[in-house]
C-alpha positions in Angstrom: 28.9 -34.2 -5.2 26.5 -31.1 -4.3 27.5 -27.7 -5.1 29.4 -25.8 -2.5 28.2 -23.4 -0.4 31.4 -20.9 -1.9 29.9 -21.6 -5.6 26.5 -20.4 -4.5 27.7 -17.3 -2.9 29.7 -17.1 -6.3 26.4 -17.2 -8.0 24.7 -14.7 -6.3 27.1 -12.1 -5.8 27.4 -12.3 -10.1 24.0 -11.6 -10.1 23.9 -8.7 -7.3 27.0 -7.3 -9.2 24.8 -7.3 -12.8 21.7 -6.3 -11.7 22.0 -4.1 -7.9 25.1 -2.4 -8.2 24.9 -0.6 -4.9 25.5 -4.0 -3.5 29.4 -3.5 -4.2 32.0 -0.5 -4.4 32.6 0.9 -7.6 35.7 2.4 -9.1 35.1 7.0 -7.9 35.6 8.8 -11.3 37.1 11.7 -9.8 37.6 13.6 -13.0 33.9 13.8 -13.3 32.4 17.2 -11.2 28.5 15.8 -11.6 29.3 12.7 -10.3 28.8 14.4 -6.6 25.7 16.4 -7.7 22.4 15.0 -6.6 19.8 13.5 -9.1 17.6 17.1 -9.4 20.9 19.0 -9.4 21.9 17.1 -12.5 18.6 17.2 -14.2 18.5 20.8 -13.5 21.8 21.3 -15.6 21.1 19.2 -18.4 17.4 21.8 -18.6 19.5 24.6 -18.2 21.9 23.7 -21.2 18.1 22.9 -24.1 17.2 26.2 -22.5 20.2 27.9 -23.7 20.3 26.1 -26.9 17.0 27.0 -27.4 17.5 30.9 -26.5 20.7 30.8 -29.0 18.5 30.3 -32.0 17.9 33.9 -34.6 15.1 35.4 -33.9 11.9 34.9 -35.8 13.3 30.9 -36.2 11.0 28.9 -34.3 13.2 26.2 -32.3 11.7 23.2 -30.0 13.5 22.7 -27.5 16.7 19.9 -27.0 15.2 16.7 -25.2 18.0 15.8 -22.6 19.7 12.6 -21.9 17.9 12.3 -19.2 14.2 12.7 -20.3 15.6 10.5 -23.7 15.6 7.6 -20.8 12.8 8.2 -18.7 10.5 4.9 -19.5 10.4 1.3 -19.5 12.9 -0.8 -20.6 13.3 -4.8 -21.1 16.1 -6.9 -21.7 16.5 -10.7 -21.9 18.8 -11.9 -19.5 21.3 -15.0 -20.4 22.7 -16.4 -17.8 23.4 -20.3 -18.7 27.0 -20.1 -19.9 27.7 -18.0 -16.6 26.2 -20.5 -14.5 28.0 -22.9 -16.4 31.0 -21.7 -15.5 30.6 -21.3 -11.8 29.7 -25.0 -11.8 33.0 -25.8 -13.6 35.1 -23.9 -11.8 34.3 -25.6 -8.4 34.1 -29.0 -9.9 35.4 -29.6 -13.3 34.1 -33.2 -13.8 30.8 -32.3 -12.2 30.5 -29.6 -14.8 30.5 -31.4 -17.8 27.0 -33.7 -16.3 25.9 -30.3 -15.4 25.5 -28.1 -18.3 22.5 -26.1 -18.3 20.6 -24.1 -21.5 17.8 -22.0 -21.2 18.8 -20.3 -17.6 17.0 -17.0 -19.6 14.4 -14.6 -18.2 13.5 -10.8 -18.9 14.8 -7.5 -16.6 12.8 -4.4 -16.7 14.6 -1.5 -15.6 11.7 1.5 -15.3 13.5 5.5 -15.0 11.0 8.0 -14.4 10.7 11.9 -14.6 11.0 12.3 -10.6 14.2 10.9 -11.0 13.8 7.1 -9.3 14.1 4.0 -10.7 13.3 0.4 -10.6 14.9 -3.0 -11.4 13.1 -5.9 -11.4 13.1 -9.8 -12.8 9.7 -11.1 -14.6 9.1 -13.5 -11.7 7.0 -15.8 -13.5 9.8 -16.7 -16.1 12.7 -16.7 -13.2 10.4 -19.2 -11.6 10.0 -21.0 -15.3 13.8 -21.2 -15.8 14.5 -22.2 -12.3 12.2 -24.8 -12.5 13.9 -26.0 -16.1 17.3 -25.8 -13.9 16.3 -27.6 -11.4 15.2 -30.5 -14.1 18.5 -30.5 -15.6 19.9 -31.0 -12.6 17.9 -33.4 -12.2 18.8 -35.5 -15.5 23.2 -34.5 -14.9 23.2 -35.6 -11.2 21.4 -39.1 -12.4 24.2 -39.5 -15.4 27.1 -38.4 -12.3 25.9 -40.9 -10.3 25.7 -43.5 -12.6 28.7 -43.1 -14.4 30.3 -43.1 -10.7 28.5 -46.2 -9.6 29.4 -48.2 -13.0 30.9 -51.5 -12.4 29.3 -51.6 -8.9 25.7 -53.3 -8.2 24.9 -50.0 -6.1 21.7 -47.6 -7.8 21.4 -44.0 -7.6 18.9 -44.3 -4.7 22.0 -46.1 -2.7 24.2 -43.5 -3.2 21.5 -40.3 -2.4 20.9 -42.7 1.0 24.8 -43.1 1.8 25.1 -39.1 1.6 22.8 -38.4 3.7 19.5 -38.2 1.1 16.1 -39.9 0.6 15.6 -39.5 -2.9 16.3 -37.4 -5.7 14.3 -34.4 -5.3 15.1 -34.2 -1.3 19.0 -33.8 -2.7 18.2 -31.2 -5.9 15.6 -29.2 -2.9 19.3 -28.8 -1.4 21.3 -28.1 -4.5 18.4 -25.4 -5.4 18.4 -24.0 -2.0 21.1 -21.2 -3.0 18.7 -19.9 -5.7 16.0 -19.5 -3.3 17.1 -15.7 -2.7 17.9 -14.9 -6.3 14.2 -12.8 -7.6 14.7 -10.8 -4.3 18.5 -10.4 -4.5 17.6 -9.1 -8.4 15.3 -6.2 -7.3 16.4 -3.0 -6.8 15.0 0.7 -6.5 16.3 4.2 -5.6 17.4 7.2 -7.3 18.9 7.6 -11.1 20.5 10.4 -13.1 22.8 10.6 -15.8 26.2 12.7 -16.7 27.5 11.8 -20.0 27.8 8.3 -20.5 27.4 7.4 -17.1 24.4 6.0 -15.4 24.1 6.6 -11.7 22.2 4.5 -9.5 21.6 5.2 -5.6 19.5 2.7 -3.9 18.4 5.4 -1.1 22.0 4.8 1.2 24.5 5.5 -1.5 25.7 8.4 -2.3 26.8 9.7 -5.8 30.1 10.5 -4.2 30.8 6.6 -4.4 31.0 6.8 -8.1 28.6 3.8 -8.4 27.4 4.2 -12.1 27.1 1.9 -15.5 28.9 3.2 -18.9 25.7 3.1 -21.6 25.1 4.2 -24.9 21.8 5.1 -25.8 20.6 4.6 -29.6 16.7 5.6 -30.2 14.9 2.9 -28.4 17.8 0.8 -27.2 19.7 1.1 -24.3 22.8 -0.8 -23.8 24.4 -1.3 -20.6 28.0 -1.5 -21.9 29.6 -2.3 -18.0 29.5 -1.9 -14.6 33.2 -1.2 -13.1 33.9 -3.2 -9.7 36.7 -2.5 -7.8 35.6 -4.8 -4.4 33.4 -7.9 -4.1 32.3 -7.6 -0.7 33.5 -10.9 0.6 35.0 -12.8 -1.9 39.0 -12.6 -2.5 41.9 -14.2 -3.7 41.4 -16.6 -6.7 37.4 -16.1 -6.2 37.5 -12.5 -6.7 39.6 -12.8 -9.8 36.8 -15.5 -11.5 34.4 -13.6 -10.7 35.9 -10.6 -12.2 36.3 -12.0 -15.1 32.5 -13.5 -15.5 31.1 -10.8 -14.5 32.2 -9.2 -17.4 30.9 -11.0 -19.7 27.9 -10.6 -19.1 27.8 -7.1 -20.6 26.9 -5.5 -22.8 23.1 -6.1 -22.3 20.8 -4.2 -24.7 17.3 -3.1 -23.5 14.5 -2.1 -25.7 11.8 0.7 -25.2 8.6 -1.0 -23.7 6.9 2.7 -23.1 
């Protein structure tokens, strides 16, 4: 009747996978030469190519120089981050019956990714709304656990409080303080700093023990002030295999693309 232990990890490692994707090996892009160049080596070839542009204009034409990629990104972004139909799933997939008390809205909080000019980065939940929309999880829990054990009890004189006691449970909020326990490490497991440069369409994140060599980056597409994070490519999930690993292949990727906006 609680959610497993396995469907937690499941949890988690989705959002380690979306958010810190140092936490897993990614897929090496071997064809790509800059992908083993270190963040200032990569910033210093994207300058080098304005500089040219700029020195190829006729003379007497005054030219401003070609803003790169990279200085296009530097800045704040934010991006609301949806993650009830995920969590949904996971829920279903350990326990289809379970899942349909257990549907949760509103599991939504913002994400701020912040790039600047020395070339780190950091990633980073608004914890005051991940507490909010753990808190209205937790509630709805609270009210699909209640209809479960209802619905299991009917036609027996036995309450809710009977069953909690016969697992094991003193009341309600002693059994959802267990249920919740696996989202106790989710703001931490959701931050993440390090180094970042670009190469193409390719976002490179090292969280100060990766290397670029790994190939650990996110396709993106950059459009004035939106940023959207079109995927990140997993080829392991440290941990998880067999029919695990291939769910959680396949949630994972839906939660992408994710669009950020400018904040500065």
């Amino acid at each position: 009747m609680n959610l497993s232990n396995r469907l937690y990890g499941l949890l988690l490692a989705v959002c380690l996978l979306a958010a810190v994707p140092l936490a897993v090996g990614c897929g090496e892009d071997e064809s790509d030469p800059v992908s083993s160049a270190s963040p200032s080596e990569s910033t210093q070839t994207e300058q080098s190519v304005s500089s040219d542009a700029e020195s190829a204009s006729s003379e007497g034409t005054v030219t401003l120089p070609l803003q790169t990629q990279a200085e296009k990104l530097c800045g704040e972004w934010e991006a609301t981050w949806e993650l009830s139909d995920f969590l949904n799933s996971v829920i279903a997939y350990g326990d289809e019956a379970l899942g349909s008390y257990l549907r949760v809205t509103g599991f939504a909080f913002p994400v701020r990714f912040a790039f600047r000019e020395d070339g780190t980065y950091d990633f980073s939940p608004d914890a005051d709304s991940l507490d909010s929309a753990l808190s209205s999880v937790r509630e709805q829990f609270r009210a699909g656990y209640t209809r479960y054990f209802l619905d299991s009890a009917e036609g027996y004189d036995i309450t809710v409080e009977d069953i909690l006691s016969s697992i094991g449970y003193r009341s309600m909020d002693e059994y959802l303080d267990d249920v919740m326990s696996g989202f106790d490490q989710l703001s931490g497991s959701l931050r993440s700093s390090g180094n970042w440069f670009v190469s193409g369409e390719k976002l490179y994140l090292q969280d100060g023990e990766g290397v670029a060599e790994d190939g650990r980056h996110a396709v993106y597409t950059l459009e004035g002030d939106t940023l959207t994070i079109r995927e990140w490519a997993v080829a392991s999930v440290e941990g998880i295999g067999g029919d695990d690993e291939a769910f959680l292949r396949e949630l994972y990727g839906k939660l992408f693309p994710l669009p950020f906006s400018r904040v500065s």
